[in-house]
C-alpha positions in Angstrom: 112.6 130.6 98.0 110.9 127.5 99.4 107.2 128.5 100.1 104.8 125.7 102.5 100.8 126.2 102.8 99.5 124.1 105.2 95.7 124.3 106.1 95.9 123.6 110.4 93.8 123.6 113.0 93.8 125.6 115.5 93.7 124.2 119.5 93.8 126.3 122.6 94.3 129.4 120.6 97.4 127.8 119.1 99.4 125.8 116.1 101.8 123.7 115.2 103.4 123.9 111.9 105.6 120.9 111.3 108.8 121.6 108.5 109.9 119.2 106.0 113.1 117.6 106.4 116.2 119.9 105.0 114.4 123.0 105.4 117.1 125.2 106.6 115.7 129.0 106.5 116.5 130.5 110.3 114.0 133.0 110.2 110.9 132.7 108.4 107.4 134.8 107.8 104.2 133.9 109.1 101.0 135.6 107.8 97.5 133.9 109.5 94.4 133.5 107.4 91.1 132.0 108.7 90.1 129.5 106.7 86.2 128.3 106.6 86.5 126.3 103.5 86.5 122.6 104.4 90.2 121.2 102.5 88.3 118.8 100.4 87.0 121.9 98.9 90.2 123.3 97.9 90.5 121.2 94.9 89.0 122.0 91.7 87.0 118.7 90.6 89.0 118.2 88.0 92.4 117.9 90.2 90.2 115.4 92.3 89.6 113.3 89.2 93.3 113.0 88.1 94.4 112.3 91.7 92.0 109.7 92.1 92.8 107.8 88.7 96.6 108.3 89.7 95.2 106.3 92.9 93.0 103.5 91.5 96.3 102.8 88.9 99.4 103.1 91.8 97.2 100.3 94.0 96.4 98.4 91.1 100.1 98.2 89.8 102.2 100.0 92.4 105.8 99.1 91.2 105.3 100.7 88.2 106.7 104.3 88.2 106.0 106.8 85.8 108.1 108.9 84.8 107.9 112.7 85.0 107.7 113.9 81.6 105.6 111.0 80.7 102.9 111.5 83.8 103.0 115.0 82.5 102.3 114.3 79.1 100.1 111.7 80.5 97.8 114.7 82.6 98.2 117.1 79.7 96.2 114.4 77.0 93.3 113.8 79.7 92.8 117.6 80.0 92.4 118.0 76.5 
């Protein structure tokens, strides 16, 4: 099951919720919750801090390309 959250705004009492590419479902389920927290809120500091470095060291060198196990293990020795 392929789940999207998306945080929206709403205009003239309506929305528009944009799929990615190769999502195929034909019928899906929509539940609507207001939302009064600001997105920037959404992320625990500490999720801000990693996505930031990740940031400063992509512009500062961006064709190197981590790779997944390593950026894991990368994420996982800052945490601790």
């Amino acid at each position: 099951m392929e789940a999207i959250r998306q945080f929206i705004d709403v205009k003239d009492n309506a929305i528009q919720v944009a799929l990615p590419e190769g999502f195929t479902a034909r019928r899906v389920e929509v539940i609507i919750l207001p939302s009064e927290v600001a997105v920037e809120d959404e992320l625990p500091q500490w999720q801000k801090e990693i996505l930031d470095a990740r940031l400063d060291d992509y512009y500062k060198n961006p064709t190197d390309v981590m790779d997944f196990d390593k950026m894991i293990e990368a994420i996982e020795k800052r945490l601790l």
